[in-house]
C-alpha positions as CSV (number, residue, x, y, z in Angstrom):
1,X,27.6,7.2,-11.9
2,X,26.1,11.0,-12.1
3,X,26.3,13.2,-9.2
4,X,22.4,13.9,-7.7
5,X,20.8,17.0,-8.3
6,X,19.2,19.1,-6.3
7,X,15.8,17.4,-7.3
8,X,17.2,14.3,-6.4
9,X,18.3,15.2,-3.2
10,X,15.1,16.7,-2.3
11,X,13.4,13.9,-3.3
12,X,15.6,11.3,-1.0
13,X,14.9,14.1,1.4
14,X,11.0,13.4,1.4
15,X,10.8,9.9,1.2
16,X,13.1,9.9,4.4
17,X,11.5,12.3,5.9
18,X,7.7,10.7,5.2
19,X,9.6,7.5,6.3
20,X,10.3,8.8,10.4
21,X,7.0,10.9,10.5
22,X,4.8,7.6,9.3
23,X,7.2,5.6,11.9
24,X,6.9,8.0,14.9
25,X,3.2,8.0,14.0
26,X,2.3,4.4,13.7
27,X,4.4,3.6,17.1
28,X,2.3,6.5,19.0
29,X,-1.5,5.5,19.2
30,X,-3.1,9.0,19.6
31,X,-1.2,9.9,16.7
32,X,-2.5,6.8,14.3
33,X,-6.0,8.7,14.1
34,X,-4.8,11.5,12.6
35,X,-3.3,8.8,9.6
36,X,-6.3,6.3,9.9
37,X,-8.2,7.1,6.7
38,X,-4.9,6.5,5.0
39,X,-4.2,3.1,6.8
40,X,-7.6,1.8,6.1
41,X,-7.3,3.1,1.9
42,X,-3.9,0.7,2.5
43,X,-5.8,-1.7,4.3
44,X,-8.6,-1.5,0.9
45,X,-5.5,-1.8,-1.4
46,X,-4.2,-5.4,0.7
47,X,-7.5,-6.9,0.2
48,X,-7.8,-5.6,-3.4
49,X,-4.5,-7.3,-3.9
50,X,-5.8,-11.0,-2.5
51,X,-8.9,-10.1,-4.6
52,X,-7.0,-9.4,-8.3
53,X,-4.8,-12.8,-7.3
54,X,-7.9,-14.4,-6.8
55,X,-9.2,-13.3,-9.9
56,X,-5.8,-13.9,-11.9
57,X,-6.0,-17.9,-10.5
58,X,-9.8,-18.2,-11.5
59,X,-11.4,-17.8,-7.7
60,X,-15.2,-15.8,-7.7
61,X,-14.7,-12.7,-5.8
62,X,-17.8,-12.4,-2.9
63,X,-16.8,-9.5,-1.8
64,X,-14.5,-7.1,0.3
65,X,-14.5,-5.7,4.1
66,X,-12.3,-3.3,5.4
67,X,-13.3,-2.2,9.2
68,X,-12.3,0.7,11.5
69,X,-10.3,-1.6,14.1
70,X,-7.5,-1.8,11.0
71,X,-8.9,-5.5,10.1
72,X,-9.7,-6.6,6.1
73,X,-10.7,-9.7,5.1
74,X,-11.7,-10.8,1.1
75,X,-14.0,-13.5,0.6
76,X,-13.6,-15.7,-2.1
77,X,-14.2,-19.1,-3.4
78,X,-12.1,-21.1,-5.7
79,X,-8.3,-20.0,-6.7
80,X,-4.5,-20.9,-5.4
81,X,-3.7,-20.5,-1.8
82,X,-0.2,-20.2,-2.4
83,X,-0.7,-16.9,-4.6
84,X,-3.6,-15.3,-2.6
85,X,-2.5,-15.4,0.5
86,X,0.6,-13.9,0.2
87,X,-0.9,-11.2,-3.0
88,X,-2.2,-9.2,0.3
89,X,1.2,-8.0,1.8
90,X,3.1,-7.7,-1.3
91,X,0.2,-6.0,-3.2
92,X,0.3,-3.4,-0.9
93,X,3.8,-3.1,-1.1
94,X,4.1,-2.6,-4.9
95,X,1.3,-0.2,-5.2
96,X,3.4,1.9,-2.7
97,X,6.8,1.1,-5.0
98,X,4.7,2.2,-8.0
99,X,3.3,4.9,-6.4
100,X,7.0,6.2,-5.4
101,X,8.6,5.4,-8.4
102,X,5.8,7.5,-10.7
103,X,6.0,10.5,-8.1
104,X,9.3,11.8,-9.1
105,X,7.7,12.4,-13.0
106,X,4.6,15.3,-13.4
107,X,3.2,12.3,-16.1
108,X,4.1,9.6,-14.1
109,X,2.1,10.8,-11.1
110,X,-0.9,11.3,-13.2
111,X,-0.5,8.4,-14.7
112,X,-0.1,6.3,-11.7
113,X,-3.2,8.5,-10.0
114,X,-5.3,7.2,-13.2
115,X,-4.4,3.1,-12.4
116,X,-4.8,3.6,-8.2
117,X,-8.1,5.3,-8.6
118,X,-9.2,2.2,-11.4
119,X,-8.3,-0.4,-8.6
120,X,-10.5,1.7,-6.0
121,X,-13.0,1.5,-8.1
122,X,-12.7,-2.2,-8.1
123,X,-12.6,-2.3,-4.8
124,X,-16.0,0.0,-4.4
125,X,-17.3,-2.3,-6.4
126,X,-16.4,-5.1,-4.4
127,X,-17.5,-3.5,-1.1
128,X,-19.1,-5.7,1.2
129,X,-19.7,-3.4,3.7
130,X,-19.9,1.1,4.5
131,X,-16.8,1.7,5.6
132,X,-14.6,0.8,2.5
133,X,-17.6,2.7,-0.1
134,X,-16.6,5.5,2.2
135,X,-13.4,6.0,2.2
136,X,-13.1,5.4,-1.6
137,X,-15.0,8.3,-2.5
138,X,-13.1,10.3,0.4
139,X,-10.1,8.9,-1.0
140,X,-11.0,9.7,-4.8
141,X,-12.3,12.6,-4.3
142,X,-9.1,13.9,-2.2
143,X,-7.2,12.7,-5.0
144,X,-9.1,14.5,-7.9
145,X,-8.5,17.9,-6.2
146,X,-4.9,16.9,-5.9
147,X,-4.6,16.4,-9.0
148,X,-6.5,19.9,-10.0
149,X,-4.5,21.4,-8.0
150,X,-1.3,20.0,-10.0
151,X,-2.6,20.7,-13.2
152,X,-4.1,24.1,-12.7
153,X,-1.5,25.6,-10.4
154,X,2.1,25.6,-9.7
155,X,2.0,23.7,-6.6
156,X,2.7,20.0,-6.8
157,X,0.3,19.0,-4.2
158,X,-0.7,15.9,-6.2
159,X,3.3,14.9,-6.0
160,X,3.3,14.8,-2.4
161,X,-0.1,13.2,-2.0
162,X,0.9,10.6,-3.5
163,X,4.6,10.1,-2.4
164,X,3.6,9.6,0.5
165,X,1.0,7.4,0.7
166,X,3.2,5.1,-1.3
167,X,5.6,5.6,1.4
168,X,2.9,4.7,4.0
169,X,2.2,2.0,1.8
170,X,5.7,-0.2,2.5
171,X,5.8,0.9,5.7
172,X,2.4,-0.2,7.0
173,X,3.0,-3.2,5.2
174,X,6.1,-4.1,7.4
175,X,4.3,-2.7,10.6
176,X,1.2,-4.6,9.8
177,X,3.5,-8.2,9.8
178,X,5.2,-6.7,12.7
179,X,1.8,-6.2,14.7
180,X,0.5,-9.3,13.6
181,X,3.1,-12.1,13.9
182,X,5.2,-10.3,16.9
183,X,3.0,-7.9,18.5
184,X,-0.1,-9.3,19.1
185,X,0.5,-12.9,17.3
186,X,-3.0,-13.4,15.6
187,X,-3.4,-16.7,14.6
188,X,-5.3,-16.3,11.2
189,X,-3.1,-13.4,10.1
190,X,-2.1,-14.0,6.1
191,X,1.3,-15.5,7.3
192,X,0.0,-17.6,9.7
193,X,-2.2,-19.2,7.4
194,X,0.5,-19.5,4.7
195,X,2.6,-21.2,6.8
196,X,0.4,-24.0,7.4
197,X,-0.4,-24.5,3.5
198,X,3.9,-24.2,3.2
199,X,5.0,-25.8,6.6
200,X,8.4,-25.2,5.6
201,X,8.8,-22.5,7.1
202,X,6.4,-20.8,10.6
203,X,4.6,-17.8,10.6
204,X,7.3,-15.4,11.7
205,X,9.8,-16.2,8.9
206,X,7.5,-16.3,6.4
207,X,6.9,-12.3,7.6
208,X,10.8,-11.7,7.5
209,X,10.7,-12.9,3.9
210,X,7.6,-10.6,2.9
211,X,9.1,-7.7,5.6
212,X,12.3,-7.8,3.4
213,X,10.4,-8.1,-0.4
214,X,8.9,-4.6,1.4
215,X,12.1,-2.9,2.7
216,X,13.6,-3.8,-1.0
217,X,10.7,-2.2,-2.6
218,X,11.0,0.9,-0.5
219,X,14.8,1.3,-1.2
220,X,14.4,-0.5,-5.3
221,X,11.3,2.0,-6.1
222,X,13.6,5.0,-4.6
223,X,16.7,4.6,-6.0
224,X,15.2,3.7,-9.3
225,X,13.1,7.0,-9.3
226,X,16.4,8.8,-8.8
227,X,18.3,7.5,-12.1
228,X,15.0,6.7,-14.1
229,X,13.8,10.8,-14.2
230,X,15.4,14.0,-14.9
């Protein structure tokens, strides 16, 4: 095993640090405003990911709603419970792997930028309702100037924009089972209703199994950046 460099270390460095400060913010309310655009883009990116399993198991895509209270839902007809219910949580949580994976590279980044502003275009066109058209434009247009900003200066904004709303991305994942299944216990949460299609197992283990698919992303997607690029 190679010793880390500096870059390395800097980059463990941020991901932890992004890691406490999205923590400490989603556990304060006052302080979830300031973050709310980003946890309703994450919110866009869940239901994008019922919708593209929905797709990939032949269902018709009605449309997508993402509202300002934090709820989603995706309306669909047709496909395979067993794949689109859970595609939601886990979705999320590998567009946030990706996302932290491909920050670590100047090409990667842009790369990944290119594929997550593709899937919010799906999701814009999907749009059921304001508030998701809204914030995808926001969003993309945030991004764009990111990435200007990488390509025509020396400051890697674009890096950081998207590190950590890949970190955000696990994270709100595992708060959002947390709040659901624990916190408030909403009885037509993703889990809830995969656990009566699989009665194997209830509600609340079913989010353990998904919490730890996202801690193991997180920690995979990090690790991997770290002996994957220079």
């Amino acid at each position: 095993m190679t010793d880390l460099s500096t870059n390395d270390k800097i980059f463990i460095g941020v991901v932890c640090g992004f890691f406490v400060l999205d923590l400490i913010i989603l556990f304060v309310s006052f302080l979830r405003v300031i973050i709310l655009p980003f946890l309703l883009i994450i919110i866009a990116l869940h239901e994008f990911g019922h919708a593209s399993a929905g797709v990939l198991t032949c269902a018709k895509i009605e449309g997508i709603e993402v509202h300002a209270d934090e709820g989603g839902v995706t309306k669909m007809r047709g496909g395979i419970d067993f794949i689109t219910l859970p595609a939601g949580y886990i979705g999320s949580c590998l567009w946030g792997g990706l996302m932290i994976f491909f920050s670590k590279n100047n090409i990667g980044v842009q790369v990944i930028s290119g594929i997550l502003a593709a899937a919010l275009l799906m999701v814009l066109y999907w749009a059921d309702n304001w508030l998701p058209r809204f914030l995808v434009v926001l969003f993309l247009a945030a991004l764009g100037g990111c990435w200007a900003c990488q390509i025509l200066t020396s400051v890697e904004l674009l890096t950081y924009f998207v590190l950590f709303v890949g970190v955000l991305c696990c994270i709100y994942s595992i708060w959002d089972i947390y709040d659901d299944l624990i916190r408030r216990k909403v009885n037509e949460s993703d889990a809830s209703m995969f656990a009566k299609k699989c009665p194997c197992c209830p509600a609340q283990g079913w989010g353990v199994v998904w919490a730890i698919v996202d801690i193991a992303v997180l920690a995979g997607s990090t690790a991997a950046a770290v002996f994957a690029w220079d």
